[in-house]
C-alpha positions in Angstrom: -34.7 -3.9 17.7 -35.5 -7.3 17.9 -33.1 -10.2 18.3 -33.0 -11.8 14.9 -31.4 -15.4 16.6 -35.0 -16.9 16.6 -35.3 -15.7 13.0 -32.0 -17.5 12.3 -32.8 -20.5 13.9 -36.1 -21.2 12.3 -34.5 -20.6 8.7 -32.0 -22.8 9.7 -34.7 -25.5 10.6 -36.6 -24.9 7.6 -33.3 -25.2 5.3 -32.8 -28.6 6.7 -35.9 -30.0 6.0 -35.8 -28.5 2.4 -32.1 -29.5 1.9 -31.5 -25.8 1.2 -27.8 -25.1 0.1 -28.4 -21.7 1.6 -28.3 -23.1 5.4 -24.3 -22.4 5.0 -25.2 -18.7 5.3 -26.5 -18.7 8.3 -23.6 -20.8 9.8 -20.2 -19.7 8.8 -20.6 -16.0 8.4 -20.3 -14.6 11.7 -17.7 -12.3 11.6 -16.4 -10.1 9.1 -12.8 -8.8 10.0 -11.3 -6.3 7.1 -8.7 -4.1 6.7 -9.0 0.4 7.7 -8.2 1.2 4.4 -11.2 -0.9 3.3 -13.7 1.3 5.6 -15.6 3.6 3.6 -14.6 2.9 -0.1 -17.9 2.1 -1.7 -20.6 4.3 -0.1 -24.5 4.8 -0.6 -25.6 8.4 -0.2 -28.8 9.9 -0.4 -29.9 10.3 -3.7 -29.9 14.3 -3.3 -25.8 13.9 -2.1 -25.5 13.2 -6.3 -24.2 16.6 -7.3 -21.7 16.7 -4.2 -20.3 13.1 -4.3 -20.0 13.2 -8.5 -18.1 16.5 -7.6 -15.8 14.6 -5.1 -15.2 11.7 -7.4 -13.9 14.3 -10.1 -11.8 15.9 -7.7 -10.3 11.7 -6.5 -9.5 11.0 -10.6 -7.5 14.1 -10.7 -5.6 14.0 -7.7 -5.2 10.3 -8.7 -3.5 11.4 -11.8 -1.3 14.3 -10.5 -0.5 12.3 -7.1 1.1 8.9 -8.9 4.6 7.9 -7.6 7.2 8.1 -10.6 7.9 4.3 -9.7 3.9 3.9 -10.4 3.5 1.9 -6.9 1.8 4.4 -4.7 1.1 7.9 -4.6 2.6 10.9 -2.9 -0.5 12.6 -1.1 -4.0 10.9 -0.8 -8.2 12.1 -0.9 -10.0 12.0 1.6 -13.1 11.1 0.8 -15.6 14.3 1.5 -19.0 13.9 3.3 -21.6 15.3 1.4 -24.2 17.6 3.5 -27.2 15.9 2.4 -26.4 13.4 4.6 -28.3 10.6 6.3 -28.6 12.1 9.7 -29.7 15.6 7.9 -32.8 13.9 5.8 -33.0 11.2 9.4 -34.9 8.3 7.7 -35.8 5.6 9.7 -33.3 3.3 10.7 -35.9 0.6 11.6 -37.0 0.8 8.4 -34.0 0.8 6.5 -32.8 -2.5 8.5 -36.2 -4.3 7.9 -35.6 -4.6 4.1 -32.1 -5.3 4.1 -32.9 -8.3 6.6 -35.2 -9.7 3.7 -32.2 -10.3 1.0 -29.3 -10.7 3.3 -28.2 -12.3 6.4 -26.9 -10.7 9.3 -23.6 -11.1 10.6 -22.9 -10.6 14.5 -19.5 -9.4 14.5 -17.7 -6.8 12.7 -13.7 -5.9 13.0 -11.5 -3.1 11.5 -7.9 -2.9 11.5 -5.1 -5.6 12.7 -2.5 -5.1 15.6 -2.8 -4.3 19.1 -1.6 -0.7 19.2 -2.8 -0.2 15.6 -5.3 3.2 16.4 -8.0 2.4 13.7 -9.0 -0.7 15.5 -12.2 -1.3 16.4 -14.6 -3.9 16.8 -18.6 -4.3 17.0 -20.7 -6.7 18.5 -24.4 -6.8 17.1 -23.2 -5.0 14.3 -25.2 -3.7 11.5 -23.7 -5.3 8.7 -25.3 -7.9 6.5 -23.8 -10.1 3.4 -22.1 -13.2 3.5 -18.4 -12.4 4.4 -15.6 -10.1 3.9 -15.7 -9.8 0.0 -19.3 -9.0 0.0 -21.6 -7.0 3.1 -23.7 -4.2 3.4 -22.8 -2.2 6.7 -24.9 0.4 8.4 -23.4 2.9 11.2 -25.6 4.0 13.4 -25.8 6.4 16.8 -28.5 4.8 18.5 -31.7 5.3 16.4 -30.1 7.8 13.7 -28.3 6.3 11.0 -25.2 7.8 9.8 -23.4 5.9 6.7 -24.4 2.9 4.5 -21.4 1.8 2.9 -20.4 -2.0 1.4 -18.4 -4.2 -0.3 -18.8 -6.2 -3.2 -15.8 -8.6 -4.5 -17.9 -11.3 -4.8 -17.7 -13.4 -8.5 -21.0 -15.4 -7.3 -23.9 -13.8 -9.5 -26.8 -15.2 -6.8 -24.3 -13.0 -4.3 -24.4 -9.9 -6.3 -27.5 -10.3 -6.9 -28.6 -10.5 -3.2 -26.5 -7.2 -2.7 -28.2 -5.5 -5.9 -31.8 -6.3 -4.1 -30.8 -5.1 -1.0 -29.5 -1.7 -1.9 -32.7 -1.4 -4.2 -35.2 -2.4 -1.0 -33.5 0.6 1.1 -33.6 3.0 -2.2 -37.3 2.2 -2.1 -37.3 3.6 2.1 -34.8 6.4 0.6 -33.4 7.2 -2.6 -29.8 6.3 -2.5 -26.9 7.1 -5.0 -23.6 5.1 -4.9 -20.2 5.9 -5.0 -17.8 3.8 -5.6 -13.8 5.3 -5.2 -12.1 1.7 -6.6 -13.8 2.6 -9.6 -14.6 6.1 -9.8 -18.1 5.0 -10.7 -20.9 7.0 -9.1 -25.0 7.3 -10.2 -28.1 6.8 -8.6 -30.0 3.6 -7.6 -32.8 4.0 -9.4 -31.3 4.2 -12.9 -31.2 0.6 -13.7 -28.7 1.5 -16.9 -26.4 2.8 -14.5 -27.0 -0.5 -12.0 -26.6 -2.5 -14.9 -23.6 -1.0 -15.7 -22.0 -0.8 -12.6 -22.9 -4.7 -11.7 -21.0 -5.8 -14.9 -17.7 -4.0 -13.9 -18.3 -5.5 -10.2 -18.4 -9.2 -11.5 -16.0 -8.6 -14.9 -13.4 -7.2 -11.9 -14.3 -10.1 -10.1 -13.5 -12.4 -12.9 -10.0 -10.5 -13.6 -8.8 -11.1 -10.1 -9.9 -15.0 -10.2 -7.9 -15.2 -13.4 -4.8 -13.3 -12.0 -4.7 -15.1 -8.5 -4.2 -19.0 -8.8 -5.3 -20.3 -5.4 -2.9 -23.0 -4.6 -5.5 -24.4 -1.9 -9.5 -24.4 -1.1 -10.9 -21.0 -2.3 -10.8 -18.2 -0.2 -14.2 -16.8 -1.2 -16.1 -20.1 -2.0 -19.9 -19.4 -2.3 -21.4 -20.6 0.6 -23.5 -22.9 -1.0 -20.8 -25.1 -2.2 -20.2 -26.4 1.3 -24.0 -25.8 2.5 -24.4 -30.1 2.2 -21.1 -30.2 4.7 -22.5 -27.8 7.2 -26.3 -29.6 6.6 -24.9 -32.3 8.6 -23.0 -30.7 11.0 -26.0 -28.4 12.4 -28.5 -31.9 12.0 -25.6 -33.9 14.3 -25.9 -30.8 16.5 -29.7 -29.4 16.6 -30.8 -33.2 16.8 -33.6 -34.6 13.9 -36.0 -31.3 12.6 -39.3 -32.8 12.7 
């Protein structure tokens, strides 16, 4: 696959000459570094998975039900989420092809990180990972075992619309290589990607949740999640002091 740095750098170039807002994106979003039980949550499936994962998801609200502590802060046994047999690596699509329209409506980041702790046995970390958004709250990642592509999954706490939106249009680029469903276990919300009612739908519970947590969490200092283009002027003159005038 080829290196996208060259890519990165020319949009970067061309962002500076155009002012863009967007050059933050390709500056500050190296790394994304998130928590195991964050791994897996909100999943795309091939679209012939629908009947298996909308099965699973009724099986997660009832065990979510019958499993609640009596305090109501946890529960006493948890799902695990099941891996439907139409799978990715049963159909094989392309993974070249997948990656090629993600790459149009999100950037890449480099580095991706599970877990916290030393002797914690879920960590892991990835260099030249597949994963593409613009930070913790809101990525697309891809695993992969070599060429054959094994799970799409994401997250999507973002309250920026243009964010969302970028996420929306990548998930509908690889539904056009294959047809995807989504599942979603925070929500148990599940339908496919090419029912725009359902997309619709689904969208306006992402941002209205978005909008809860915003209301119910009173940052005391800058914003953990700030979209990127409200400091893209900051970083505009940082990469010009650093890459030299852009002809």
């Amino acid at each position: 696959m080829r290196s996208r740095v060259p890519i990165r750098i020319g949009l970067m170039q061309e962002c500076l000459r155009e002012g863009s807002p967007q050059l933050a994106y390709f500056v500050v979003m190296i790394k994304v570094h998130i928590h195991e039980d964050d791994v897996g949550i909100r999943n795309l499936y091939p679209a012939s998975a629908l009947r298996e994962i909308s099965d699973d998801l009724s099986v997660v609200q009832a065990s979510f039900e019958k499993n609640r502590s009596p305090d109501g802060l946890g529960w006493s046994e948890i799902h695990i989420v099941q891996e439907p047999e139409n799978s990715f690596l049963s159909l094989n699509p392309k993974l070249a092809d997948i990656v090629s329209v993600i790459e149009l409506e999100l950037p890449r980041i480099d580095e991706f990180e599970v877990g916290f702790g030393s002797d914690n046995p879920l960590h892991h970390f990835e260099r030249d990972a597949l994963c593409y958004g613009f930070g913790r709250h809101l990525y697309l990642k891809l695993d992969a075992d070599g060429d054959d592509l094994r799970a799409i999954w994401y997250e999507a706490r973002s309250r920026d619309p243009e964010e969302l939106l970028a996420l929306r249009r990548a998930i509908e680029a690889v539904d056009g290589v294959q047809p995807l469903m989504l599942a979603d276990y925070w929500l148990n919300l599940g339908g496919l990607v090419r029912d725009s009612e359902f997309l619709d739908r689904y969208f306006g519970v992402i941002s209205e949740a978005a909008a809860k947590r915003e209301a119910a969490i009173q940052p005391s200092g800058p914003e953990q999640y700030a979209p990127a283009h409200k400091i893209g002027g900051w970083f505009a003159g940082l990469i010009k002091s650093v890459l030299g005038r852009v002809s």
